[in-house]
N, C-alpha and C positions, 0 to 999 in steps of 0.2 A: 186442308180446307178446299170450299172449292171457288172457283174462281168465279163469284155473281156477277161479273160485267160479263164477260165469255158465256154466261148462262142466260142471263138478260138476252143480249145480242142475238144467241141460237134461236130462242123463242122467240124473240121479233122478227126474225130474216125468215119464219116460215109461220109468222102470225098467230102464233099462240099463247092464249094469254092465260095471265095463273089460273085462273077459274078452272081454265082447261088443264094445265100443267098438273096441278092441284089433283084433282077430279081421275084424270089419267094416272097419278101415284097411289092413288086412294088416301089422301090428306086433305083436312078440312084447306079453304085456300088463305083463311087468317093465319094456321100452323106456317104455309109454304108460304107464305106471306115475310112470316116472323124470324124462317130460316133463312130468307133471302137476304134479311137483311141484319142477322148477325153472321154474314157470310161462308153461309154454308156450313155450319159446325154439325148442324146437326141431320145430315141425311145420312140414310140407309145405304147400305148395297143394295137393298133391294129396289128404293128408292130411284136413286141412280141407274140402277139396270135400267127399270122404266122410262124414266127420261131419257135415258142413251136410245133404248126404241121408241119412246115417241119422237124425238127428235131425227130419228135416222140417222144417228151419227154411227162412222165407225171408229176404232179404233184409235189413232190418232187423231181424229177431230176431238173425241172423249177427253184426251191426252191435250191437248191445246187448249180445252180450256178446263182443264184439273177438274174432271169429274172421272175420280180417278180412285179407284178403290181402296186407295193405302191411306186416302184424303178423307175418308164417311166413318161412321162409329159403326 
């Protein structure tokens, strides 16, 4: 699963907010809404990738807060 305070936190420390998050996965933002908050069960890899780049994370930042490919359906 993945880790929504660590996901929460990335998206507030660089002010993006689901609408955007949402919008940037291509998910309505009541879907990423719904996923946030049964703790991530339900994203993509592909999903994920997207957020890894909209967020600029690298690798171990991905890894720290479990957006983490072994973690998504």
């Amino acid at each position: 699963m993945v880790n929504i305070n660590g996901l929460k936190s990335a998206l507030q420390e660089r002010n993006i907010t689901i609408n955007q998050a949402s919008e940037a996965i291509g998910i309505n933002p009541a879907t990423f809404f719904r996923r946030i908050s049964k703790h991530g069960v339900k994203f993509t890899v592909e999903e994920i990738d997207k957020l890894a780049e909209l967020l600029n994370l690298d690798g171990p930042t991905i890894q720290s807060i479990s957006l983490d490919r072994k973690s998504v359906v």
